[in-house]
VEXMIKE-58793 format. One record per residue (C-alpha): chain; residue number from 1; x, y, z; residue in three letters. Coordinates in steps of 0.2 Angstrom, whole numbers, always signed. Example, Ala and Ser with C-alpha at 12.3 -4.5 7.8 and 13.67 -1.06 7.14 Angstrom:
> A:1:+62:-22:+39:Ala .
> A:2:+68:-5:+36:Ser .
REM end
This chain:
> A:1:-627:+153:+757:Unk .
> A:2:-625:+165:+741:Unk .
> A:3:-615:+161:+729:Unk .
> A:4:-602:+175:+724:Unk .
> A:5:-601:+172:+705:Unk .
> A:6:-618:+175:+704:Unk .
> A:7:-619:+192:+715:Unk .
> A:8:-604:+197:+703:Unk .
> A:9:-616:+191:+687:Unk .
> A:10:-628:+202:+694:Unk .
> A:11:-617:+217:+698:Unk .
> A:12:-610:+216:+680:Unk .
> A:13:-625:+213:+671:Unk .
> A:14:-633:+230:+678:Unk .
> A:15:-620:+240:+673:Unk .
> A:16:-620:+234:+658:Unk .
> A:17:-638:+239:+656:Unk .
> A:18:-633:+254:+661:Unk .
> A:19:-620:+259:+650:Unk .
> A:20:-630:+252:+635:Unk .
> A:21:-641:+264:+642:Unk .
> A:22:-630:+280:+642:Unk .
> A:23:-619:+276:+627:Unk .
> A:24:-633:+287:+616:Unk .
> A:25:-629:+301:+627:Unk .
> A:26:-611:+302:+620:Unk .
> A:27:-620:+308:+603:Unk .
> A:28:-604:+304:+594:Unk .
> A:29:-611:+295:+576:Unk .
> A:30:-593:+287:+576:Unk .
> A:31:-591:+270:+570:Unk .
> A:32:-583:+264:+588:Unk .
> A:33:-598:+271:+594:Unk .
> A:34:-612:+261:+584:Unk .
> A:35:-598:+244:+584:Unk .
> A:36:-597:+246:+606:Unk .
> A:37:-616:+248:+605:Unk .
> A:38:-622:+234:+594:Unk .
> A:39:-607:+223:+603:Unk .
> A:40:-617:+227:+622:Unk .
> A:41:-634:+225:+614:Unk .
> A:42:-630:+209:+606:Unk .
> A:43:-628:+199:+623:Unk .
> A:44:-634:+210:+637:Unk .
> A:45:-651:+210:+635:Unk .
> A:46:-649:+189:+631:Unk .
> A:47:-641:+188:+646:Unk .
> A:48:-650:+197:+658:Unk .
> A:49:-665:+187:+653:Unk .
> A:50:-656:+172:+655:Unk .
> A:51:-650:+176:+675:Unk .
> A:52:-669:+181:+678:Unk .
> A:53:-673:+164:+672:Unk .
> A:54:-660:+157:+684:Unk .
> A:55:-668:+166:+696:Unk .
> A:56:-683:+160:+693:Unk .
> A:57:-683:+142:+693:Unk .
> A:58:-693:+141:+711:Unk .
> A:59:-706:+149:+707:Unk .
> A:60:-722:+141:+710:Unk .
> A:61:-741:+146:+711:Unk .
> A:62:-741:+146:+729:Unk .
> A:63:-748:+163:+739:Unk .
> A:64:-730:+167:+747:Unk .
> A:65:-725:+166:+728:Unk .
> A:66:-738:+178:+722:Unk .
> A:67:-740:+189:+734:Unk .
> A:68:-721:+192:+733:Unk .
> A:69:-723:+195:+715:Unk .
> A:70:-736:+207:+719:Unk .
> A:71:-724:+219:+730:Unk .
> A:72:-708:+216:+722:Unk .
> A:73:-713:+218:+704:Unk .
> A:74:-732:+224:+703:Unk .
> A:75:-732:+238:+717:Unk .
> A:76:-716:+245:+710:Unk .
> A:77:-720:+245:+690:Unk .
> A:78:-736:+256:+694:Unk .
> A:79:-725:+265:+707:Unk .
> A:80:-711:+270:+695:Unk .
> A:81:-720:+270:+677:Unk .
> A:82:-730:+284:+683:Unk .
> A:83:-716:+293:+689:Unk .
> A:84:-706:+288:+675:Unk .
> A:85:-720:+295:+662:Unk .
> A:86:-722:+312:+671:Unk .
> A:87:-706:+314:+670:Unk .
> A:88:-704:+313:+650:Unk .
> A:89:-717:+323:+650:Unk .
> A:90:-712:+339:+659:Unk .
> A:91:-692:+335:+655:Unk .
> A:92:-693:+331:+638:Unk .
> A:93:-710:+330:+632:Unk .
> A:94:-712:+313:+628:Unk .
> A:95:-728:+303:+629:Unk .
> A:96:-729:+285:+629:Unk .
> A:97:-742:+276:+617:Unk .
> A:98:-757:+268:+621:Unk .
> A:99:-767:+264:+637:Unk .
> A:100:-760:+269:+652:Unk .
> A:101:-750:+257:+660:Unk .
> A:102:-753:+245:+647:Unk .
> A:103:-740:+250:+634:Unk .
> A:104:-725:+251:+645:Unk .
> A:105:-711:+262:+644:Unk .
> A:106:-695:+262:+645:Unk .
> A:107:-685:+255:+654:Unk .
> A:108:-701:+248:+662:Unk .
> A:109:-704:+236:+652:Unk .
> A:110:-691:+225:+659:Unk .
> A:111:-703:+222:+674:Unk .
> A:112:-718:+219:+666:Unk .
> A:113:-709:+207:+655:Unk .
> A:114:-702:+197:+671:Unk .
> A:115:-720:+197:+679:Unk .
> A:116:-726:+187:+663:Unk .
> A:117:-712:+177:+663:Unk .
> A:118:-711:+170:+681:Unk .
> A:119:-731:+169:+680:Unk .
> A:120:-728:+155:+666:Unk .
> A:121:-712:+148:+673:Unk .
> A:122:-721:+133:+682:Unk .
> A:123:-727:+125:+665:Unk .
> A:124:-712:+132:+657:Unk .
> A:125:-699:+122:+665:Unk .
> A:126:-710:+106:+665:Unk .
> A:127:-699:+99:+650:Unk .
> A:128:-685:+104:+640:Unk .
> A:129:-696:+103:+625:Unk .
> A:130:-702:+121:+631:Unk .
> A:131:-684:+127:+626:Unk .
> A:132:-686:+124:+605:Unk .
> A:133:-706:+129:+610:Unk .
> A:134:-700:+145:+616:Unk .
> A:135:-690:+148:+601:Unk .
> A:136:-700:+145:+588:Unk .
> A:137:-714:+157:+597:Unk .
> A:138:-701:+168:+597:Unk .
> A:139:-697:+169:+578:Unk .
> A:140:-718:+166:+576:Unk .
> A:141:-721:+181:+585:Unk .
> A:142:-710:+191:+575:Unk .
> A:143:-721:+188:+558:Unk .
> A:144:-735:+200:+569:Unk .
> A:145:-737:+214:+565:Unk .
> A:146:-753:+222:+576:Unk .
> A:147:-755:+237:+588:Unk .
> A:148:-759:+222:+604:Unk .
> A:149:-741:+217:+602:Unk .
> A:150:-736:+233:+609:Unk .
> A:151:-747:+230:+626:Unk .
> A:152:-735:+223:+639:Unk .
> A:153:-720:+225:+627:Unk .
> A:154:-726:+205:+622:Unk .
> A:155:-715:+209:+607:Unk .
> A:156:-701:+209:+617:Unk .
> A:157:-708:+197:+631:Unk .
> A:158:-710:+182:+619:Unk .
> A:159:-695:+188:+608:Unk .
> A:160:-685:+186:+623:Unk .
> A:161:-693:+169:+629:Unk .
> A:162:-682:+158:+623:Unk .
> A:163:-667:+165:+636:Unk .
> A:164:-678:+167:+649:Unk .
> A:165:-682:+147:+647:Unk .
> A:166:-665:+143:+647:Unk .
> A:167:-664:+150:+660:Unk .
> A:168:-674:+140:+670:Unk .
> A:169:-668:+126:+664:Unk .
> A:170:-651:+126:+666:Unk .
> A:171:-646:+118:+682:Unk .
> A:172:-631:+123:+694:Unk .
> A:173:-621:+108:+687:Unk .
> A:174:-621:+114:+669:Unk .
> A:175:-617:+133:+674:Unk .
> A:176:-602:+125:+682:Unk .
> A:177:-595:+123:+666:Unk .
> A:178:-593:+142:+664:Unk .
> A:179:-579:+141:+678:Unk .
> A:180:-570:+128:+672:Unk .
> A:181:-551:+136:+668:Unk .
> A:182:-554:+133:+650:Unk .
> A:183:-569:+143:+648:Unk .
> A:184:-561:+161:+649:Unk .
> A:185:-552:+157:+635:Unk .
> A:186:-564:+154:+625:Unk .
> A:187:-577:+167:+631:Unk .
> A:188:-561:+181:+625:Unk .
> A:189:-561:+172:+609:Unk .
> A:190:-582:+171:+608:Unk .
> A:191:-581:+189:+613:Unk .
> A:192:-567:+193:+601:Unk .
> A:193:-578:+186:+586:Unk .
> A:194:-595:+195:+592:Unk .
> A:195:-583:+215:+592:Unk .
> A:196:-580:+209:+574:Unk .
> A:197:-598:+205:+570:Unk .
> A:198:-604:+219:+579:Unk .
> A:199:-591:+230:+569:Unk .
> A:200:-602:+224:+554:Unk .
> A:201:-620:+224:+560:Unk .
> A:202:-626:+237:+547:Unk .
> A:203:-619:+226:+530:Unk .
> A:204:-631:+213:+537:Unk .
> A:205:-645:+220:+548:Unk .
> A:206:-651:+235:+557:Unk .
> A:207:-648:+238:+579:Unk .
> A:208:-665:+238:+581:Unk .
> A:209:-666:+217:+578:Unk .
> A:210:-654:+216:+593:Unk .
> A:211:-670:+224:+604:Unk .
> A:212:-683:+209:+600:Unk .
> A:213:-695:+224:+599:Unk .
> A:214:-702:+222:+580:Unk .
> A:215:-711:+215:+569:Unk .
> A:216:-701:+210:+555:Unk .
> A:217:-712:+221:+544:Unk .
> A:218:-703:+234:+553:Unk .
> A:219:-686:+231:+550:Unk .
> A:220:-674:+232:+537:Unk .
> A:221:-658:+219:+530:Unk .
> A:222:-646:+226:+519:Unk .
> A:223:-657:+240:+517:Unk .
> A:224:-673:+232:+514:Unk .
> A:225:-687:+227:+519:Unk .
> A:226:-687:+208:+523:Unk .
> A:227:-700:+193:+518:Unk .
> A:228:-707:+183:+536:Unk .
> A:229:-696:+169:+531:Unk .
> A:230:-680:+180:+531:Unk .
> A:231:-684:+189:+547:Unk .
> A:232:-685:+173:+555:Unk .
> A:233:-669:+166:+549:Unk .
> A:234:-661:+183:+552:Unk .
> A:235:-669:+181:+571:Unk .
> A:236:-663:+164:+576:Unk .
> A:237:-646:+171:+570:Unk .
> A:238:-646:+186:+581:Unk .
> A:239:-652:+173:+595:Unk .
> A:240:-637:+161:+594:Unk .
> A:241:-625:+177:+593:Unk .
> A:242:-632:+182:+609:Unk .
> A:243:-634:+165:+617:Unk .
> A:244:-616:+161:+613:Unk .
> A:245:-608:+177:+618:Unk .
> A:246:-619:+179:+634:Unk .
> A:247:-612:+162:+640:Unk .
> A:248:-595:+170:+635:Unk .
> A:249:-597:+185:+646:Unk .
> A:250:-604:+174:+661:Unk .
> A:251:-589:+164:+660:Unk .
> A:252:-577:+180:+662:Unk .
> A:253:-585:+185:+676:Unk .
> A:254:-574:+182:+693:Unk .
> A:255:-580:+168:+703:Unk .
> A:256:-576:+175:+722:Unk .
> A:257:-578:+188:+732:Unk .
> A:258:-573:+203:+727:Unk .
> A:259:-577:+224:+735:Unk .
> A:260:-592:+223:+723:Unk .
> A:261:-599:+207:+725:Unk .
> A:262:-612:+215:+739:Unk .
> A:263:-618:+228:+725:Unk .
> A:264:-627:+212:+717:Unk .
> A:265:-640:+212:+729:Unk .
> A:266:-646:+228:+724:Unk .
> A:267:-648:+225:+705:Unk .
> A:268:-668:+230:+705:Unk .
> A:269:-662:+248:+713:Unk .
> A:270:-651:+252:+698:Unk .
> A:271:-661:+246:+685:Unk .
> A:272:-678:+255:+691:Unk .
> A:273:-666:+273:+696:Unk .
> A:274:-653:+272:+683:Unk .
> A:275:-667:+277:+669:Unk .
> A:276:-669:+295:+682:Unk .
> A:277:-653:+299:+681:Unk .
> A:278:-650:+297:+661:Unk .
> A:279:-666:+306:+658:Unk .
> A:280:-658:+320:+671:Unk .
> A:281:-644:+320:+656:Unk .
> A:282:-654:+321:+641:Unk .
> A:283:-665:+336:+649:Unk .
> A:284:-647:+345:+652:Unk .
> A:285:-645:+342:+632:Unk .
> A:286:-629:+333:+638:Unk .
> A:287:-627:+325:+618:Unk .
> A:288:-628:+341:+610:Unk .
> A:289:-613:+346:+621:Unk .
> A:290:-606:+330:+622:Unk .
> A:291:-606:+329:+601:Unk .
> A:292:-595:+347:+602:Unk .
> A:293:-582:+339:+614:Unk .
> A:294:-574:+324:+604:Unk .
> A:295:-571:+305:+605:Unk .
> A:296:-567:+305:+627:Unk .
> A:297:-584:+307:+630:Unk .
> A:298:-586:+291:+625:Unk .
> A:299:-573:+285:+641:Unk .
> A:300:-584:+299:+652:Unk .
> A:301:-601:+291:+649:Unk .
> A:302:-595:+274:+653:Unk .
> A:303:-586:+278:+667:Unk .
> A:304:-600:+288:+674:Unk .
> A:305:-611:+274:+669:Unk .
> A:306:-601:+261:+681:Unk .
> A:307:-602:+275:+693:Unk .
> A:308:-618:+277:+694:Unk .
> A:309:-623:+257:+695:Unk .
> A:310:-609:+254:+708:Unk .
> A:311:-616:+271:+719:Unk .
> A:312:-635:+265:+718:Unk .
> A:313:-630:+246:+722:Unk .
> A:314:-621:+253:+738:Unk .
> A:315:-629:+247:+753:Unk .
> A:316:-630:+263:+761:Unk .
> A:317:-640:+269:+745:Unk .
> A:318:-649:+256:+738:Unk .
> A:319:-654:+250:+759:Unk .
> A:320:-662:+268:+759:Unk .
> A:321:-668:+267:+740:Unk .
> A:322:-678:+249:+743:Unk .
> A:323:-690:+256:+753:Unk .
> A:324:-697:+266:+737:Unk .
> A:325:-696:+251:+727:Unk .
> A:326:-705:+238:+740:Unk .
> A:327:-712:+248:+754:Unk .
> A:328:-720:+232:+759:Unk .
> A:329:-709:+221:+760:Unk .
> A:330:-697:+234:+769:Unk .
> A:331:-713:+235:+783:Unk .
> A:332:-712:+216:+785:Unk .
> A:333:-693:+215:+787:Unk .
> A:334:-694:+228:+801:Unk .
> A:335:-708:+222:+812:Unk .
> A:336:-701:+203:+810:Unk .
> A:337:-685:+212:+816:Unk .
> A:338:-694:+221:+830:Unk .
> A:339:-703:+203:+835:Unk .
> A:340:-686:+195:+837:Unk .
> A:341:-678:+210:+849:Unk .
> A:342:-695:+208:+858:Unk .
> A:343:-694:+190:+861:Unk .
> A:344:-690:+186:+879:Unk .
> A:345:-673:+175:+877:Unk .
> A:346:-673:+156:+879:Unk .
> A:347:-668:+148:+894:Unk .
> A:348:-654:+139:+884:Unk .
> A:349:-648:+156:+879:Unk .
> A:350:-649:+161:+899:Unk .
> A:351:-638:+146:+903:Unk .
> A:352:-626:+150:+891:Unk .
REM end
């Protein structure tokens, strides 16, 4: 039986994407634009990694395993990241770097990233020594600084690890916690405290540390470049902001069923078409009319944003949608459903 707070965390988690997504579309260079931007990205990513963890914690090296990896992640990253790349070509003349298909882009990367992850999640959850493992990979990784890190996005992948290892860890008893009646109290005050940090993220470090993407070499704090050492101590920082206040979030979400708690089945449909419809916007130079407008574009790009997550998640949408995302796995579905209309009925069912 599914568990409602978890389709909710999926629904809500997706949109968030979303709108982290189409929040540069506003174009505004406000400071409530840069503070709600650093605030999203300081736990959605983290969070997201930490469901797909959850999600992840039966995974096993068996065929059924694999072969599902195959057509659910596989078939559609080399589906939609060469549509995805011939579209910034011919709407916006981008070009990713680096070999095809190796160097992903985005928002690609995300898939490639949970291929890697679920194919190491078997040794991964052996022992919760894998958790401070994970982390200090994470802050190793970031000392880098070479052209290979950018194949697979393995920046982000081990950057990102540590939630991701969590993840699996985490057993349905100790996510309980996060619907205790005490715990949305303290997720508004976590959340509270991360909106005032996030208010400050330029006196301390730059929005690019809150993508795990790279090297420290790369980055700047305070307005300088920063030593191996600091960049790794700046790192696990941003990571216990972003464990701390993910938990918060999760603990906000509602726990039963609710009109969109269906659309979090669908969270794979809006996350692989929600990048189409934003690139749609930038190709329609909807910033540089946006920037001419004033502050309530900000309200329009996020409402538009929860409009588009909740329309693709829609199971008249995203049932139609699915069968561009996993062609194979929709063909299995029908035939087994075209075997049991087929099947003769028993002679239990004859007697009533």
């Amino acid at each position: 039986m599914r568990d409602p707070w978890l389709d909710n965390v999926k629904y809500v988690l997706v949109t968030f994407v979303v709108m982290g997504h189409a929040l540069p579309l506003a174009h505004l260079d406000t400071t409530l634009d840069a503070q709600l931007y650093d605030f999203i990205y300081s736990w959605h990513i983290p969070a997201f990694v930490l469901i797909t963890g959850y999600f992840s914690r039966g995974f096993r090296w068996s065929r059924r395993h694999l072969s599902a990896l195959v057509t659910g992640l596989l078939i559609p990253y080399l589906i939609f990241e060469s549509v995805m790349r011939q579209a910034n070509i011919h709407w916006s003349d981008q070009q990713v770097q680096g070999p095809y298909l190796l160097n992903p882009g985005w928002p690609m990367w995300y898939l490639v990233a949970t291929m890697l992850w679920r194919l190491a999640s078997p040794v991964l959850r052996k022992h919760w020594l894998m958790l401070p493992a994970s982390i200090v990979a994470s802050l190793g990784f970031g000392m880098i600084d070479a052209d290979w890190t950018d194949w697979f996005d393995l920046s982000r992948v081990v950057g990102l690890l540590p939630f991701f290892v969590f993840g699996l860890l985490v057993k349905p008893e100790h996510l309980a916690l996060l619907k205790r009646p005490w715990a949305p109290a303290v997720g508004v005050v976590v959340l509270l405290l991360t909106w005032t940090l996030a208010g400050r993220t330029d006196d301390w470090i730059s929005t690019r540390w809150l993508w795990y993407a790279f090297p420290y070499s790369m980055l700047r704090a305070d307005g300088v470049q920063v030593d191996n050492l600091t960049g790794a101590m700046l790192r696990l920082g941003v990571m216990a902001v972003g464990f701390v206040a993910a938990l918060a979030v999760l603990s906000l979400v509602p726990r039963k069923q609710h009109w969109f708690t269906p659309l979090g089945a669908a969270t794979l449909v809006v996350y692989l078409f929600h990048g189409f419809v934003i690139r749609v916007a930038w190709a329609l130079d909807f910033p540089q009319w946006a920037q001419s407008q004033g502050g309530w574009v900000l309200a329009l790009v996020l409402l538009a944003a929860i409009g588009v997550s909740t329309v693709l998640a829609a199971p008249p949408i995203a049932s139609r949608l699915s069968w561009l995302i996993d062609p194979v796995t929709e063909l299995r579905r029908r035939r087994e459903r075209r075997t049991r209309n087929a099947e003769p009925p028993s002679a239990a069912s004859l007697r009533g």
